[in-house]
Backbone bond lengths (Angstrom), bond angles and torsions (degrees), N, CA, C in turn:
res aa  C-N    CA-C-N  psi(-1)  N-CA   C-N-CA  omega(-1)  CA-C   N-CA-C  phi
1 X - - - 1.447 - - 1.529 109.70 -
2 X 1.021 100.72 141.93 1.852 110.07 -178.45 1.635 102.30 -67.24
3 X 1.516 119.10 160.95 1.089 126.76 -168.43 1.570 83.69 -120.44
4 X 1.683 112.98 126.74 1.822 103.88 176.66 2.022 76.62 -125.55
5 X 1.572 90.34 166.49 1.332 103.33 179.77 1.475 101.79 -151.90
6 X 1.206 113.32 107.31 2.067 111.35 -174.09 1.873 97.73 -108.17
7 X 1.249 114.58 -171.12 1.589 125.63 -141.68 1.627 90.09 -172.99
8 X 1.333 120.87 99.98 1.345 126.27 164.18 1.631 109.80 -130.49
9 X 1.533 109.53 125.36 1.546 138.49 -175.98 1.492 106.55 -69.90
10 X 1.376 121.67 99.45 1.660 112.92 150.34 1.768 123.99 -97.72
11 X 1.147 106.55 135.46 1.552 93.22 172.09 1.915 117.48 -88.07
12 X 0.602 133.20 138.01 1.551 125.55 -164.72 1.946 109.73 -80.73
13 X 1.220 96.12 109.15 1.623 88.65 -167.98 1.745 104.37 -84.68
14 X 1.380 103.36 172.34 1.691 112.80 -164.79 1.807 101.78 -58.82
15 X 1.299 100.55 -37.49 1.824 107.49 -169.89 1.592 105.19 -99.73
16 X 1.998 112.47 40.81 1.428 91.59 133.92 1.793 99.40 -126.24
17 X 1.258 106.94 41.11 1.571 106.69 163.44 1.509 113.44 -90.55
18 X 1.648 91.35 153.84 1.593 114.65 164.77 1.348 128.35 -76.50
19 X 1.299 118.92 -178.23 1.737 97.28 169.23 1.556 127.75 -96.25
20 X 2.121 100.19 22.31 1.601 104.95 146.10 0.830 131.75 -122.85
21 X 1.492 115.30 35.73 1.612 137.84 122.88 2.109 82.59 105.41
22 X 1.392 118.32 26.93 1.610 106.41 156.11 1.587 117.11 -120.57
23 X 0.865 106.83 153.62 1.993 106.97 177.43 1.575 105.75 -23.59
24 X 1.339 122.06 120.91 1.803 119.12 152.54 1.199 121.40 -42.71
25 X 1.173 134.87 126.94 1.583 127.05 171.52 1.481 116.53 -28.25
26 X 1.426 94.97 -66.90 1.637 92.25 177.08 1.689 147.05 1.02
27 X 1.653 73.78 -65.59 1.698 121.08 -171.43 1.714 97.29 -55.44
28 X 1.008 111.11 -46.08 1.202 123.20 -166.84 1.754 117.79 -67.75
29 X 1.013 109.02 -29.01 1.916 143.84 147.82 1.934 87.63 -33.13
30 X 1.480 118.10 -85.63 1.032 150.96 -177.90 1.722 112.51 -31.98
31 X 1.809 109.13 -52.26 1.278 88.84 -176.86 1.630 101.46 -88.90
32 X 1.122 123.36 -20.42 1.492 113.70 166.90 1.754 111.09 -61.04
33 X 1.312 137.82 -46.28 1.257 121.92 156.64 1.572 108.75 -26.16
34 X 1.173 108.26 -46.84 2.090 98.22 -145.98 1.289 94.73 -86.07
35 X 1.910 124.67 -8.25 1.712 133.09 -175.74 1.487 97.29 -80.28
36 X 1.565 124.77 -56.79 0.983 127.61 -174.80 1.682 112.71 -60.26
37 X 1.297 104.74 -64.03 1.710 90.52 165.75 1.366 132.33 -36.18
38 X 1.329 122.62 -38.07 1.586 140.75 178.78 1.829 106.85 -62.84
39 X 1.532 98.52 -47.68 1.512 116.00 -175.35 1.771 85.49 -50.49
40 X 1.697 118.63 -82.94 0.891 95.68 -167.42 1.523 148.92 -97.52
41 X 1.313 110.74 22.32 1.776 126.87 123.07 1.345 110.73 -5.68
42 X 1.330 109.74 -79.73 1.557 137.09 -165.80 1.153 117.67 -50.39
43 X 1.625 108.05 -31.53 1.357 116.79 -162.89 1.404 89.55 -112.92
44 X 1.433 145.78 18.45 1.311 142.74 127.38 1.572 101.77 93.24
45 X 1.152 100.70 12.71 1.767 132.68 173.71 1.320 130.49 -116.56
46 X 1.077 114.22 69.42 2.237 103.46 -168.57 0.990 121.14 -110.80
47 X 1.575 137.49 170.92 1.590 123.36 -164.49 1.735 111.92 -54.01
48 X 1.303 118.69 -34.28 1.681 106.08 171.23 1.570 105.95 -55.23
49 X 1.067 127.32 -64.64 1.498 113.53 -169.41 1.724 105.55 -48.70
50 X 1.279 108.80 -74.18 1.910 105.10 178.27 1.741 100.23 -19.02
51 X 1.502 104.87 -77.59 1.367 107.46 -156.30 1.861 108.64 -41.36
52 X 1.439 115.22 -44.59 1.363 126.55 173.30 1.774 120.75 -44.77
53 X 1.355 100.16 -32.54 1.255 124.10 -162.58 1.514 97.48 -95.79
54 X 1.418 131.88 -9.12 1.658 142.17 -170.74 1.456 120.30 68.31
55 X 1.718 109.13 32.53 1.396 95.00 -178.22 1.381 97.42 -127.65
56 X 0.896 146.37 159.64 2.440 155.82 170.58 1.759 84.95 -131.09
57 X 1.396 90.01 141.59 1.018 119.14 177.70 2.121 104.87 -123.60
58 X 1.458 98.20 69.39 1.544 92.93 167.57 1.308 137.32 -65.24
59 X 1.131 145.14 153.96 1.483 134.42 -159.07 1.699 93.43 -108.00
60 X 1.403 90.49 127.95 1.719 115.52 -161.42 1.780 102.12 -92.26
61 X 1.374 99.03 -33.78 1.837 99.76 -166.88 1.510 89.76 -150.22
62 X 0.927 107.84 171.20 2.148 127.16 -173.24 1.284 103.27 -153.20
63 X 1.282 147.13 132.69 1.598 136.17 165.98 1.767 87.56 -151.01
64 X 1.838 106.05 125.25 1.553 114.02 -175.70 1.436 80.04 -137.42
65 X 1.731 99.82 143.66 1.421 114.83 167.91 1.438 101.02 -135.92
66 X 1.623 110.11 121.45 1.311 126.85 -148.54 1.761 91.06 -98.86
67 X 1.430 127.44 137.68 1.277 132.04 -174.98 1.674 107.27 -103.54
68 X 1.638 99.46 -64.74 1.157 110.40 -163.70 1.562 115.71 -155.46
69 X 1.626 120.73 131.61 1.211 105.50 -158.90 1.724 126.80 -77.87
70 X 1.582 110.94 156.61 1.435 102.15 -174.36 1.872 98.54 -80.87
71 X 1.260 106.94 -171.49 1.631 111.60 174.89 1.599 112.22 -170.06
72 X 1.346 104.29 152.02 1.616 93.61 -157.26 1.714 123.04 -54.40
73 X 1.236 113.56 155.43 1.646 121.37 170.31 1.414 112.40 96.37
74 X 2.381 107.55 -11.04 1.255 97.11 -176.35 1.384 136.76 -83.82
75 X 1.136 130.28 126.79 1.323 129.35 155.28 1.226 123.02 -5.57
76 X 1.549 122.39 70.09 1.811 100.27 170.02 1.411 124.17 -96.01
77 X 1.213 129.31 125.37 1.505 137.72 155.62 1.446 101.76 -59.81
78 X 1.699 122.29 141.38 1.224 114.93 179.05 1.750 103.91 -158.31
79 X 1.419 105.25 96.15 1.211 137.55 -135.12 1.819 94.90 -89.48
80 X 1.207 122.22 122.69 1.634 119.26 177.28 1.751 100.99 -122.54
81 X 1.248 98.20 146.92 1.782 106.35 175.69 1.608 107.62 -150.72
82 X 1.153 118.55 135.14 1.474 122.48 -152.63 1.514 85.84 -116.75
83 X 1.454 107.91 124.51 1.063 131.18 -137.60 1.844 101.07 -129.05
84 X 1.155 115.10 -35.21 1.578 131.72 171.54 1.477 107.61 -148.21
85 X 1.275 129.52 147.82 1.020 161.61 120.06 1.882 140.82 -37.38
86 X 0.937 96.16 -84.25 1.904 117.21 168.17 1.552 102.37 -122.30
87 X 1.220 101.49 152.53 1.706 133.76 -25.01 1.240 126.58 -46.19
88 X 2.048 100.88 -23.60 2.017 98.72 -165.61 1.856 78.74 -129.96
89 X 1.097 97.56 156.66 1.602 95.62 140.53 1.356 149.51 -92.99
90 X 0.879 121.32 99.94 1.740 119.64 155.73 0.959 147.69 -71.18
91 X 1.483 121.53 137.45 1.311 121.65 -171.98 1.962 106.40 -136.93
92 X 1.247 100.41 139.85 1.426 98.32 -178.72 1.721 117.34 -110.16
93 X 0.849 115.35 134.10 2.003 115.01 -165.80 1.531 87.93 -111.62
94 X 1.369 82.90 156.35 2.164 107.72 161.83 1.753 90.43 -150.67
95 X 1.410 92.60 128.46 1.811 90.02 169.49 1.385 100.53 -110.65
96 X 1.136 107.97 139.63 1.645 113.80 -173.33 1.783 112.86 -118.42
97 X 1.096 115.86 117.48 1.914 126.78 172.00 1.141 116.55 -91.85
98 X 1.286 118.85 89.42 1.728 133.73 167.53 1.978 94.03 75.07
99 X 1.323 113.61 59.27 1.281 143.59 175.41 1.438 116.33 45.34
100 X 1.695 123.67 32.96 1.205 140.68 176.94 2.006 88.96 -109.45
101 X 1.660 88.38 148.71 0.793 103.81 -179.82 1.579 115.83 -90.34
102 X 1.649 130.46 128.75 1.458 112.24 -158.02 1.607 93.10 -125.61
103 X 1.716 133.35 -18.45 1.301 150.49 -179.63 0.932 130.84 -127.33
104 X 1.498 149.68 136.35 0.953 139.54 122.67 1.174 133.02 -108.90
105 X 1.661 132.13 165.00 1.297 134.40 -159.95 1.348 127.89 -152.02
106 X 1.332 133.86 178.09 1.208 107.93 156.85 1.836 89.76 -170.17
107 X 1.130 117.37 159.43 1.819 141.94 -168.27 0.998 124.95 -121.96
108 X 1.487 135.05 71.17 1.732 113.19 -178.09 1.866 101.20 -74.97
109 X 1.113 103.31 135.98 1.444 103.82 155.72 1.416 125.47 -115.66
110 X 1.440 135.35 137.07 1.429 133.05 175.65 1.328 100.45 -101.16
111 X 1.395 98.65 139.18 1.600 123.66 165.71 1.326 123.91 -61.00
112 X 1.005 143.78 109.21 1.728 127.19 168.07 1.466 113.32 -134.44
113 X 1.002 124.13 151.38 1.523 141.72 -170.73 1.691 96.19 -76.98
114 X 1.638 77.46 132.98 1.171 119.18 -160.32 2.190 114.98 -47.35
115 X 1.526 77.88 -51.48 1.572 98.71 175.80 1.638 108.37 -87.62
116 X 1.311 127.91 -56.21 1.369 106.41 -161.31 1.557 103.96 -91.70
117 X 1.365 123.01 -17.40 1.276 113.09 -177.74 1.597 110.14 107.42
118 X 1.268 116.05 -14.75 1.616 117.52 -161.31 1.713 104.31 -70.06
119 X 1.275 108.89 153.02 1.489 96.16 174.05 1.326 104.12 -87.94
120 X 1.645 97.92 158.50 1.649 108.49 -179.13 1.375 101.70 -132.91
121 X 1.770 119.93 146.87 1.238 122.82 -153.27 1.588 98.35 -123.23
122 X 1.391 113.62 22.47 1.155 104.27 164.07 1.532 115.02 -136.94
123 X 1.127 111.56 162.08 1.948 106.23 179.12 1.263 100.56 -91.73
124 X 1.763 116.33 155.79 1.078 146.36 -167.42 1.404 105.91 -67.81
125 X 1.460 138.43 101.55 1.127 130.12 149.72 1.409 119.53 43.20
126 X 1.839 89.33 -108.58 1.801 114.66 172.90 1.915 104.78 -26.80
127 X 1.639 114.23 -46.35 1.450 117.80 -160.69 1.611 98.34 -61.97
128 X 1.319 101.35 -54.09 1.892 112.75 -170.47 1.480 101.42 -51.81
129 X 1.882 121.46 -53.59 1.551 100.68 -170.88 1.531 104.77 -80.88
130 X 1.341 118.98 -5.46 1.564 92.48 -177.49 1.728 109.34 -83.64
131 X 1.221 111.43 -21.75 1.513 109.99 161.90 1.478 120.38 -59.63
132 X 1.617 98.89 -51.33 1.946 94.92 169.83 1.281 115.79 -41.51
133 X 1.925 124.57 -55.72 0.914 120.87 163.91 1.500 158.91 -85.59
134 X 1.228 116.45 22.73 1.527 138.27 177.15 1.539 101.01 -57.83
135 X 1.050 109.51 135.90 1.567 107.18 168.36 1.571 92.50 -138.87
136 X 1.838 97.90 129.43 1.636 104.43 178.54 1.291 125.19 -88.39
């Protein structure tokens, strides 16, 4: 399987602070959601096509190891690399603030059909060649 690695920019707005004025953990869940969506944007494949295609890809496991906190106005780089394929996919993140590393992460998601729910242990076609074909 090809190794892809994409790079999507959030700026940290005032309302995902706490009340000591740095990003909520949470939030941080959130901009890796909006990396992974971007990832697959990129790859000219995104949950509408899957879903079209009869497959959801729900997120099976989450594991974030928090470094250092973000704070408003910053610049985050928020770095995804697809890491497995089949049976689930994975992808592992580092979000980086003025090129320090402040996160890391990682997402398994399982595949399952669309209608009955069953899991499926292989990726969708369209998913496999658009990974063959990504050029970064």
């Amino acid at each position: 399987m090809k190794k892809i690695t994409t790079r999507t920019q959030i700026k940290v707005p005032f309302y995902d602070l706490d009340p000591m004025n740095i990003v909520w953990h949470g939030n941080y869940v959130k901009y890796i959601e909006e990396a992974r969506c971007d990832f697959f944007e990129k790859l000219n494949y995104n949950y509408t096509s899957m879903y079209n295609d009869g497959v959801m890809y729900p997120i099976a496991k989450m594991d974030l190891k928090f470094i250092k906190s973000a704070k408003f106005g910053d610049n985050l780089v928020v770095e995804c690399i697809l890491k497995e394929l089949e049976p689930a996919i994975v992808i592992k993140y580092n979000i980086y603030s003025g090129g320090e590393k402040i996160l890391s992460a990682s997402t398994m998601q399982m595949a399952v059909d669309a209608k009955t729910g069953a899991t499926l242990y292989q990726a969708p076609e369209k998913l496999v060649k658009a990974i063959e074909e990504y050029d970064e």
